[in-house]
Residue frames relative to the residue before (quaternion, step in Angstrom):
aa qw qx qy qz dx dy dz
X 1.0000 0.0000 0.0000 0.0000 0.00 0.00 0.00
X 0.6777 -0.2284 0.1804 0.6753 3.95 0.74 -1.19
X 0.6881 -0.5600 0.4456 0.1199 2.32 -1.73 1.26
X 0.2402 -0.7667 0.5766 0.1487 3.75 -0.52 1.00
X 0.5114 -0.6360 0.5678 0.1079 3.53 -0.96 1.59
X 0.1921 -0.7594 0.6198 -0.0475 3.65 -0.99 0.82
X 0.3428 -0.7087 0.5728 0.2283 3.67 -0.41 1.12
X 0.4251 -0.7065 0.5251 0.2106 3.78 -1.02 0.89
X 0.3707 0.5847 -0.3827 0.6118 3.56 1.66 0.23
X 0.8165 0.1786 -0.2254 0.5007 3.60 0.20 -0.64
X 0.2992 0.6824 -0.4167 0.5207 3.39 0.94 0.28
X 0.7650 0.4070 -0.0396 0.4976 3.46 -0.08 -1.67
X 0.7408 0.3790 -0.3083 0.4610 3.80 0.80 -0.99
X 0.6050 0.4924 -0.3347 0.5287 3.63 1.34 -0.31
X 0.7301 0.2925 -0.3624 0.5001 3.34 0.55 -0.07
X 0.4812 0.5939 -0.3547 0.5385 3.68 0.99 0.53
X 0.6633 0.3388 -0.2294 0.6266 3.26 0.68 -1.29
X 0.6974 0.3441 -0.4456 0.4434 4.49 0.04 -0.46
X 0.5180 0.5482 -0.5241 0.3955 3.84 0.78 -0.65
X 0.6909 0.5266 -0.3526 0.3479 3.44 0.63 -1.80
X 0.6801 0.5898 -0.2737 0.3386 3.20 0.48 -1.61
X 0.7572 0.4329 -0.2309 0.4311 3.55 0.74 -1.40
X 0.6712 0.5438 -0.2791 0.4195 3.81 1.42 0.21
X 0.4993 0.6555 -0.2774 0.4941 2.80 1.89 -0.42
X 0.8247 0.3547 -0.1608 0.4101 3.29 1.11 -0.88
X 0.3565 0.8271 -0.1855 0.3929 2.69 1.61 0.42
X 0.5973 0.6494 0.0811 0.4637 2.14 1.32 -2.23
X 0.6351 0.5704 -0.1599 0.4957 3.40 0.82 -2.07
X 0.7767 0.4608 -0.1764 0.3915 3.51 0.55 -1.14
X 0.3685 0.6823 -0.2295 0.5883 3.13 1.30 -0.31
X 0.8020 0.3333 -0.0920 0.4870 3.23 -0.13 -1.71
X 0.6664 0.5230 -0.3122 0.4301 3.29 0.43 -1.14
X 0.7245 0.4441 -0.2124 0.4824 3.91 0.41 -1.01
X 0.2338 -0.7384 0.5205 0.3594 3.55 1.09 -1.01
X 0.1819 0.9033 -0.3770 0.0944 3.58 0.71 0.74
X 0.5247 0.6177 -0.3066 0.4991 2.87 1.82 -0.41
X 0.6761 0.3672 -0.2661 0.5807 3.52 0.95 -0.36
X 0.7314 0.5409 -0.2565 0.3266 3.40 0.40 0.14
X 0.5685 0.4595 -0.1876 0.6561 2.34 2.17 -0.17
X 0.4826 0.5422 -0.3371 0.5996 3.47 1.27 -0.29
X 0.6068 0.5742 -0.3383 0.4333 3.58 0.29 -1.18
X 0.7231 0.3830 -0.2729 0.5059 3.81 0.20 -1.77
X 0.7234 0.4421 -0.3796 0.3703 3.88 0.53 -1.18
X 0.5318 0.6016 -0.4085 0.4340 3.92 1.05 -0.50
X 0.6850 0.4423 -0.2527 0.5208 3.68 0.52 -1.51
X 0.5609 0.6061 -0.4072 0.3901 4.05 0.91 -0.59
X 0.6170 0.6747 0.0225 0.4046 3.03 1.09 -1.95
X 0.6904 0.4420 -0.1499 0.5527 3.61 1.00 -1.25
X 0.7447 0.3671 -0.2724 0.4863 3.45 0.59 -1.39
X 0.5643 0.5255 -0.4101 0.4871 4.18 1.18 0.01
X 0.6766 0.3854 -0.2790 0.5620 3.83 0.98 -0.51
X 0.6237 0.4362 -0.4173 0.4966 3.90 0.51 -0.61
X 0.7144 0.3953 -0.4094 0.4071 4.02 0.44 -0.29
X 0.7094 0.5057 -0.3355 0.3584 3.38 1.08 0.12
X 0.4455 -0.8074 0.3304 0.2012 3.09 -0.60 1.05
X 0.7853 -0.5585 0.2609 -0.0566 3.22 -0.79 1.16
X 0.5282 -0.7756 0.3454 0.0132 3.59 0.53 1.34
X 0.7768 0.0471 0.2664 0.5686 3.35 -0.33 -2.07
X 0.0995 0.7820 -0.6047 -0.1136 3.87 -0.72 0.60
X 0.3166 -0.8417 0.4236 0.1086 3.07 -0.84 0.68
């Protein structure tokens, strides 16, 4: 019948409140899985096998 008018305040807070909402779970997922270490883990072993092929300086 008519078109219902929407305050650009609430506008803006709904898209605030889904941005927030849609990091949180993100976040959660993240945490939950431990991915943050696991991702550390693969970049360490990357990291190691680039310094162990180089040869060495000072031996002790």
């Amino acid at each position: 019948m008519f078109k219902k008018k929407t305050n650009p305040v609430c506008k803006f807070l709904g898209l605030i409140f889904k941005i927030l909402g849609i990091a949180t779970g993100a976040l959660f997922v993240v945490y939950f899985l431990n991915l943050d270490q696991k991702l550390l883990a693969w970049a360490y072993k990357r990291v190691n096998e680039i310094f162990d092929r180089k040869e060495v300086d000072i031996k002790f």
